[in-house]
N, C-alpha and C positions, 0 to 999 in steps of 0.2 A: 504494500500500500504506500501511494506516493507520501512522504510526509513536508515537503515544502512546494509553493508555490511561486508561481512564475505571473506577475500582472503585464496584461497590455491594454494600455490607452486603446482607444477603438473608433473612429468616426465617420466607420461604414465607406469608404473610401478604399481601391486596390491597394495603396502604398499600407494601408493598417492592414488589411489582407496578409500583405507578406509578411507584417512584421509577427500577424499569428501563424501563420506558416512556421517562421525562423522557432516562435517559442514551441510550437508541436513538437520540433526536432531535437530539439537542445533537452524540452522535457523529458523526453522518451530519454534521453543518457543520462541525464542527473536524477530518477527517478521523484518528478515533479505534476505536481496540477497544474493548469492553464485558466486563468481569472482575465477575462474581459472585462471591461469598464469605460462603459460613456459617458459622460457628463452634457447635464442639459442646462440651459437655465430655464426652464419653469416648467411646472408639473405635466402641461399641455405636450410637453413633448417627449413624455415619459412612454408613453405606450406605444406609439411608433416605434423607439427606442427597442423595446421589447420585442417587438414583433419582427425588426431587421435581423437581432439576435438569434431568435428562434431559428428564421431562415441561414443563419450561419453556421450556426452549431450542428442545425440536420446534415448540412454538407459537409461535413469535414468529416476527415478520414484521419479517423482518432487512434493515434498508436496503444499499442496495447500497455495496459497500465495510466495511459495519463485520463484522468477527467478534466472535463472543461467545463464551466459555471461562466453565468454574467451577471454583470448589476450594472444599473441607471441612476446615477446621483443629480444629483441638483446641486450647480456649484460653480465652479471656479474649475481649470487645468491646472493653473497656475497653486494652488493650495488641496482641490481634493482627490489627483494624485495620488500625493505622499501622505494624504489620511488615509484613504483607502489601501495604500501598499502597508500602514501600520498594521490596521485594524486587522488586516488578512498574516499578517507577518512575512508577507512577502520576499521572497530570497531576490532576487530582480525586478526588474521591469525593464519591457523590451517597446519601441515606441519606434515606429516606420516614420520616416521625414523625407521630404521632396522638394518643400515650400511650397508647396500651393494653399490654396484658401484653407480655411478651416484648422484643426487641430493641427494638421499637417504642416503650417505656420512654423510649427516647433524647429528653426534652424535658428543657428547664428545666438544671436541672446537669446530669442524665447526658449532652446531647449536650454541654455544655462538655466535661465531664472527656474526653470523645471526642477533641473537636475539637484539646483540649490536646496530646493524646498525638503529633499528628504537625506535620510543619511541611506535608502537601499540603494544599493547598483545599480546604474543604469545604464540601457545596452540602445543603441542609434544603431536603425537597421536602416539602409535607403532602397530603394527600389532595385539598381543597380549592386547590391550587395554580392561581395562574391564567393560567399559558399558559408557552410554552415563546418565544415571541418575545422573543429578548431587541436589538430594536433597542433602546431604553435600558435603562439600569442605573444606579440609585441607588447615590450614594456616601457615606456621611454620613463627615462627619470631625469633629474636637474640637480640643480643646487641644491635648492628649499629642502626643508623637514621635511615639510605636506608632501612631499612627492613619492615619499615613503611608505608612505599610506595605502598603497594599491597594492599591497604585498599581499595583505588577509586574505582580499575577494579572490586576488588570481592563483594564489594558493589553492584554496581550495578548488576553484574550477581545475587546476592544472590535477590537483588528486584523483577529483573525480574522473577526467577524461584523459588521465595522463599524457596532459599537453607539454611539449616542450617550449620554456619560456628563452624567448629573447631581450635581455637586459639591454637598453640603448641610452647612451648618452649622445650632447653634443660635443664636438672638440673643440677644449676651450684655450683660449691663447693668456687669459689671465690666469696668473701660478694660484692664485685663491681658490678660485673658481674651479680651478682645474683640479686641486685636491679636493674639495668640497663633492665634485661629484664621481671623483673612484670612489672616496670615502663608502659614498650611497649605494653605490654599485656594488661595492665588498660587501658593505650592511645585508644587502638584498641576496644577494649572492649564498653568503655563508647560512643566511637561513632557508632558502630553497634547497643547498645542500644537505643541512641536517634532516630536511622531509625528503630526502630522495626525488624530488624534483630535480629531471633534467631542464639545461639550461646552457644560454651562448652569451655572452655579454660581447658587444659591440661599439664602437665609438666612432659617429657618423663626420663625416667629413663637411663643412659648410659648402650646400654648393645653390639651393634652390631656398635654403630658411631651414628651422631646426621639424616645424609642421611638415613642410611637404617632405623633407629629407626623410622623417618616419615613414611617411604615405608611400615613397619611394621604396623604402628599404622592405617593406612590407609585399609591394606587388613584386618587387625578385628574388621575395623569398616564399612567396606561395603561402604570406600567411593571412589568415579572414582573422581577427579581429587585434584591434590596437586597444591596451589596455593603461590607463592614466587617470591621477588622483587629480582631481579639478582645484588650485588655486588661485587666488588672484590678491595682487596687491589693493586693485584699485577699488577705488571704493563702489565703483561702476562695475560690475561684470560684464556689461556689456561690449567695454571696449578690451575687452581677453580675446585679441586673433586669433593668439595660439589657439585656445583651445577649440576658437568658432572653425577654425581651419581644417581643425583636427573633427571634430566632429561631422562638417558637412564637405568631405575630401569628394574631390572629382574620381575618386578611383572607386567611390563607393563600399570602400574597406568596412565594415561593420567597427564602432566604436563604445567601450564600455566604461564607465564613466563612474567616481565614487566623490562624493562631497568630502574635501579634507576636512573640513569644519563638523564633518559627524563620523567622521572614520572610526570603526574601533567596534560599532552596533549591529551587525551581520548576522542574518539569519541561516548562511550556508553551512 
């Protein structure tokens, strides 16, 4: 019996399609349930709601072991979310973006402001995603502490599907900077070792920006998904490139995403 669950945002749109696609599959190997969730603003549009659903759930070709449930809130994306991925205890949430109208808006800041709101994982599926294999997983790391922090969630993924992680830094030219982030690397490193986690550490060459050089290193190494702890100095999230970059990459790399700000509360 699955004992964690997997939530996806849902706004009856193809690109949320896939993104329940991606969780059916990923469920099925982590031995997980699948939780759909619309969000309305007013009760009127609650039973539509339902009825979309209905028709979803009849179609789908449900792997053996996972169930799938939905619910209809009334509310906000931006806040009831990361209510509803509490209330269920949610291991993830996986959330399809394209930019277009509606829910699907979520690139750039709005899936920040999203991603802000809770401390579960979150995984950016885009349309164009390419593959659900996650024997590797990209890890990029930095200077900062917070960057540190994606160690828990990819951990555990990496146990459960024994993925081989990729360690990536930038190549830094300040002698600070430059010890700051082997430092992190070793950190990360020696504790993937002690779980038997295989792993490659890396140190990417400046050549397109520290975003696309990941995006880069990822499609010639055949790996689907890039994994990073979201910080920001500013007081704005909205002007973090990096991570808007990383998140909405033209190469469609699947992106999994943890709040440093609640790092540490993980339900995997």
């Amino acid at each position: 019996m699955a004992t964690r669950t997997i939530l996806v945002p849902h706004d009856f749109t193809h690109t949320a399609d896939v993104a329940v696609d991606y969780a059916m599959q990923l469920a099925a190997n982590i031995h997980s349930n699948v939780d759909l969730l619309h969000v309305v603003k007013d009760d009127k549009a609650k039973a539509k709601a339902k009825q979309d659903f209905d028709k979803i759930i009849a179609g789908l070709k449900k792997p053996a072991g996972v169930e799938v449930f939905y619910h209809v809130e009334k509310g906000s994306i931006f806040t009831d979310i990361a209510t509803k991925a509490g209330s269920l205890h949610a291991s993830l949430i996986i959330m399809g973006t394209h930019g277009a109208k509606g829910m699907q808006k979520l690139f750039g800041s709005f899936a920040i402001k999203v991603i802000t709101s809770t401390h579960v994982p979150f995984l950016v599926v885009q349309d164009s995603f390419t593959g659900t294999d996650l024997a590797n997983i990209a890890v990029p790391l930095d200077e900062s502490q917070e960057s540190l922090q994606i160690e828990q969630a990819v951990t555990s993924i990496a146990e459960m599907l024994n993925s081989k992680i990729h360690l990536l830094t930038e190549k830094k030219i300040d002698s600070n900077l430059k010890l700051k982030t082997a430092v992190h690397s070793g950190v990360v490193s020696k504790q993937l070792k002690e779980k038997g986690i295989s792993y490659v550490t890396a140190i990417l060459p400046k050549k397109k920006g520290y975003a696309q050089d990941i995006v880069n290193y990822t499609t010639e190494n055949k790996i689907n998904l890039i994994a990073f702890a979201y910080h920001s100095d500013s007081l704005l999230p909205q002007f973090d490139t990096f991570a808007q970059s990383l998140i909405t990459n033209k190469e469609g790399v699947p992106v999994l995403v943890i709040n440093s700000k609640e790092a540490g509360n993980y339900f995997f």
